[in-house]
Wavefront OBJ file of the C-alpha trace (Angstrom):
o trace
v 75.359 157.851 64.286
v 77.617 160.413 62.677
v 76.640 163.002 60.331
v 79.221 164.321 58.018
v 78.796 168.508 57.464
v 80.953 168.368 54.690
v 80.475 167.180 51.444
v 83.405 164.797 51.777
v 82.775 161.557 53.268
v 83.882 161.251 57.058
v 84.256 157.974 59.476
v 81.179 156.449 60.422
v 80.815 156.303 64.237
v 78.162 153.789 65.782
v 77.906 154.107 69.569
v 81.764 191.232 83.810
v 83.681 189.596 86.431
v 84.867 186.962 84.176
v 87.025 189.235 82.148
v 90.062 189.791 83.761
v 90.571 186.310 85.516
v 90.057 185.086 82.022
v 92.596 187.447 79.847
v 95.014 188.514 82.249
v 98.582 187.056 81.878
v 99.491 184.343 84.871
v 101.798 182.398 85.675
v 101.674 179.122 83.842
v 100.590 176.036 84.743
v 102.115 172.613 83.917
v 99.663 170.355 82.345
v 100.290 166.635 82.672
v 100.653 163.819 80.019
v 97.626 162.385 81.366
v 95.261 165.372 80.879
v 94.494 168.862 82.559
v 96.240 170.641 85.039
v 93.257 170.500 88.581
v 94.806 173.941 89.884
v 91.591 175.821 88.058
v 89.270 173.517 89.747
v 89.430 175.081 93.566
v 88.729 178.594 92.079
v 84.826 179.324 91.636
v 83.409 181.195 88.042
v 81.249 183.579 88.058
v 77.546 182.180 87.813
v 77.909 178.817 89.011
v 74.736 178.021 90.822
v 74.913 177.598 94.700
v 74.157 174.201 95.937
v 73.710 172.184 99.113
v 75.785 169.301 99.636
v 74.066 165.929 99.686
v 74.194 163.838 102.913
v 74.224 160.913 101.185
v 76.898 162.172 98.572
v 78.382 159.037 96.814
v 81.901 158.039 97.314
v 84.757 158.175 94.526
v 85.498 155.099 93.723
v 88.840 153.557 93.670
v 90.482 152.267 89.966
v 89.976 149.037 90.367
v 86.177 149.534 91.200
v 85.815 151.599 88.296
v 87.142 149.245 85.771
v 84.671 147.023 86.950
v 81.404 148.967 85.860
v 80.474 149.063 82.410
v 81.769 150.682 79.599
v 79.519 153.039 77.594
v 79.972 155.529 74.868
v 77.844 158.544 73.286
v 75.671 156.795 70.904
v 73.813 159.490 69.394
v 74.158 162.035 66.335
v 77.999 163.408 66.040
v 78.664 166.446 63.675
v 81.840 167.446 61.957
v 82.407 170.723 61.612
v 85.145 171.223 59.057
v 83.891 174.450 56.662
v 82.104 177.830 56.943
v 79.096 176.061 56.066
v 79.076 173.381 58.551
v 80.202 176.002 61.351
v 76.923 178.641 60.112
v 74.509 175.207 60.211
v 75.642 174.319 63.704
v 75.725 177.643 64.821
v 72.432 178.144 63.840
v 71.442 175.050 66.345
v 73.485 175.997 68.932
v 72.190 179.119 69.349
v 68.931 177.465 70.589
v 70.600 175.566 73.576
v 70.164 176.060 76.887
v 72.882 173.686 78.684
v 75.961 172.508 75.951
v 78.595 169.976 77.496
v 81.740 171.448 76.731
v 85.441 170.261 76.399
v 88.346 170.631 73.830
v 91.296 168.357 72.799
v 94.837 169.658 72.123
v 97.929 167.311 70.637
v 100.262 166.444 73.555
v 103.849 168.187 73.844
v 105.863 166.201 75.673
v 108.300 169.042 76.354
v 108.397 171.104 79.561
v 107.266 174.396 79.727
v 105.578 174.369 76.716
v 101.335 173.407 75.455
v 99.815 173.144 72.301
v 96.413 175.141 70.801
v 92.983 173.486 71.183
v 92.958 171.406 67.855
v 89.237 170.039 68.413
v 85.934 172.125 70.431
v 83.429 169.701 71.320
v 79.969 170.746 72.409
v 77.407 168.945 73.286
v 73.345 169.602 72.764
v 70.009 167.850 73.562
v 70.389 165.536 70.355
v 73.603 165.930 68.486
v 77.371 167.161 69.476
v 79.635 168.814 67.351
v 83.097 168.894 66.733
v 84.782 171.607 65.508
v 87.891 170.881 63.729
v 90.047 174.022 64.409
v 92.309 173.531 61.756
v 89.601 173.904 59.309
v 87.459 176.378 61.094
v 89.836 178.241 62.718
v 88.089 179.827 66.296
v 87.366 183.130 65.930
v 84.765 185.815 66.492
v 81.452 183.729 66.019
v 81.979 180.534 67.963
v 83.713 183.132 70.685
v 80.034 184.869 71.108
v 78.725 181.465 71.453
v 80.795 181.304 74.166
v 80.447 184.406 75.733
v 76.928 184.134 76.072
v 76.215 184.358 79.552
v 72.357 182.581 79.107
v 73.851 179.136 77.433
v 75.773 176.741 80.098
v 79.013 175.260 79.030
v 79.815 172.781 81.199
v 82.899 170.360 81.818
v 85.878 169.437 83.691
v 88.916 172.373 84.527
v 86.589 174.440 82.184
v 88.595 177.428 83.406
v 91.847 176.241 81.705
v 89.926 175.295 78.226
v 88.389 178.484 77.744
v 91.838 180.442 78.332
v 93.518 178.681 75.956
v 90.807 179.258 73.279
v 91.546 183.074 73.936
v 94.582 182.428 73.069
v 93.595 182.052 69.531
v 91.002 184.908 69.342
v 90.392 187.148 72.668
v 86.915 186.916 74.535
v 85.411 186.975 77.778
v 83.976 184.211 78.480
v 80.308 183.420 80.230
v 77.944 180.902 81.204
v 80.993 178.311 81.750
v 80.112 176.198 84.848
v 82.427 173.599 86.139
v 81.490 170.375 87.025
v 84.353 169.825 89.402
v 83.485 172.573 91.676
v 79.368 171.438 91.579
v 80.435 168.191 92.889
v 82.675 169.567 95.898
v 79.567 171.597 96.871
v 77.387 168.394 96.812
v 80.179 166.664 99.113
v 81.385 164.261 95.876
v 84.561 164.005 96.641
v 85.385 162.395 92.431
v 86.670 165.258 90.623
v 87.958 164.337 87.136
v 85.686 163.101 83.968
v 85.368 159.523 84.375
v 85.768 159.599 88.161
v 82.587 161.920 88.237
v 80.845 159.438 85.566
v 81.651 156.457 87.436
v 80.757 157.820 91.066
v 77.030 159.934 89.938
v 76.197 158.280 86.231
v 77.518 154.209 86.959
v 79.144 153.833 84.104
v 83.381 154.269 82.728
v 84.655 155.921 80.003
v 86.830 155.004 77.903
v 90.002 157.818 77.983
v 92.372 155.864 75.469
v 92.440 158.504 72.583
v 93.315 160.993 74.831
v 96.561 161.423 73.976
v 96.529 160.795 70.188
v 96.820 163.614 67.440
v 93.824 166.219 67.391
v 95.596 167.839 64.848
v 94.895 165.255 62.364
v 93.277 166.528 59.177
v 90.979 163.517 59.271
v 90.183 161.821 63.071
v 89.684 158.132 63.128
v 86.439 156.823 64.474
v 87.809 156.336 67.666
v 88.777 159.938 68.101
v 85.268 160.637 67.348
v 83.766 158.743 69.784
v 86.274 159.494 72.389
v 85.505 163.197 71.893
v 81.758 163.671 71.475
v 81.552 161.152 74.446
v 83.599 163.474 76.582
v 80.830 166.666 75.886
v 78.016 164.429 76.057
v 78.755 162.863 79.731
v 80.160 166.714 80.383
v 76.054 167.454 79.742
v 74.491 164.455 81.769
v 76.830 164.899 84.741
v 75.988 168.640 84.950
v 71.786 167.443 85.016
v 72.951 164.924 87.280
v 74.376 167.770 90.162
v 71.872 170.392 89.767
l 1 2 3 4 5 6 7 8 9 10 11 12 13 14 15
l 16 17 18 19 20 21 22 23 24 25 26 27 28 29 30 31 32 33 34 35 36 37 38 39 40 41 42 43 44 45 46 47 48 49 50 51 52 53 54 55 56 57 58 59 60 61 62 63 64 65 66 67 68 69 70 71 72 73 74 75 76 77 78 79 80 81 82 83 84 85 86 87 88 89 90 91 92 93 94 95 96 97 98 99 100 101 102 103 104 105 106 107 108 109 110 111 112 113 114 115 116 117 118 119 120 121 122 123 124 125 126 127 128 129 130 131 132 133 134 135 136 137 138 139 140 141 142 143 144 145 146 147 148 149 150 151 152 153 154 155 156 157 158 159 160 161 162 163 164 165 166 167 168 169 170 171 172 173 174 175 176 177 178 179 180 181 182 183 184 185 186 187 188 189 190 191 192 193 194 195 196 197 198 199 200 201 202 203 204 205 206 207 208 209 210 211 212 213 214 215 216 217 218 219 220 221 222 223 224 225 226 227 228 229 230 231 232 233 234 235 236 237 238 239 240 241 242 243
């Protein structure tokens, strides 16, 4: 179920080591039509938990097995975040967290060279996920403390290359940001991507057809929705899943 934080009616939807890696100019990294660049995933953040591999790690599975396993979406509570309001509410709840699944959505640019902002942050609690609309509630100083808190885990795929970009729009260092790419190398999982990871340790696909579609849209169609609070809350279950 969605809940609309606005008071305009919105789609219904029914299914210190950190600083410097963090705000230090690099060299830039090409990210693909098809999602993410996977150079971040090989390098470690700080706080990750240390675990053992598992001898009986399960395999990645191949495309054609995963399109055979069942399709499933995030069918709980979905926020909007779209005014100061909605972002004080959610903060408020947030704030209470202890693990948040974690992603963000930017409108492809098909032209070399250059990337777009984060148009969407999705996180992901025990009972609801929110999305921030960042062309309504521009990121700045209070969801960046969120973020910087080193007590709540954020936790998703090539966090590492998210989390720069957001300090793009308003500088922080982050914390607490645990990726789930480098928890499954450690177990011996040898699926590193979102619905890889979900099909190999959760038995179920995800559906990544709105990836490329316009986050910058003032109002997201239900599929967009969907697409992205799915994303945070599998983000949240895998990370249970590898601990």
């Amino acid at each position: 179920m969605t809940e609309d934080c606005t008071p305009s009616p919105s789609p219904e939807v029914s299914s210190g080591q950190a600083e410097s890696s963090f705000n230090r100019k690099r060299h830039s990294r090409r990210r693909s039509r098809r999602g993410k660049s996977d150079a971040s995933k090989h390098d470690s953040l700080p706080g990750e938990p240390i675990l053992e591999a598992w001898p009986d790690a399960p395999p990645a599975l191949s495309k054609e097995e995963i399109n055979q396993l069942p399709i499933r979406a995030y069918s709980g509570e979905i926020c909007l975040i779209r005014t100061e309001e909605d972002l004080d509410r959610a903060l408020n709840l947030l704030w209470k967290e202890k693990v948040l699944g974690f992603d963000t959505e930017t409108r492809p640019v098909f032209t070399r060279g250059k990337s777009g902002n984060p148009a969407l942050l999705q996180l992901g609690g025990e009972s609801c996920v929110y999305l921030f609309q960042l062309n309504c509630v521009p990121f700045g100083e209070a969801l960046a403390d969120l973020l910087a808190n080193p007590h709540i885990i954020k936790t998703g795929v090539a966090v590492r290359d998210d989390l720069r970009a957001l300090a793009r729009l308003h500088d922080f260092t982050p914390g607490g940001a645990v990726d789930l790419a480098h928890l499954a190398r450690a177990r011996g999982v040898r699926a590193q991507g979102l619905r890889s990871l979900a099909a190999a340790l959760l038995g179920f696909r995800i559906s990544k057809s709105a990836q490329c579609s316009n986050w910058e849209k003032e109002e997201l169609t239900p599929r967009q929705i969907l697409y992205a609070a799915t994303d945070a809350w599998v983000g949240r279950e895998l990370y249970f899943r590898l601990i």
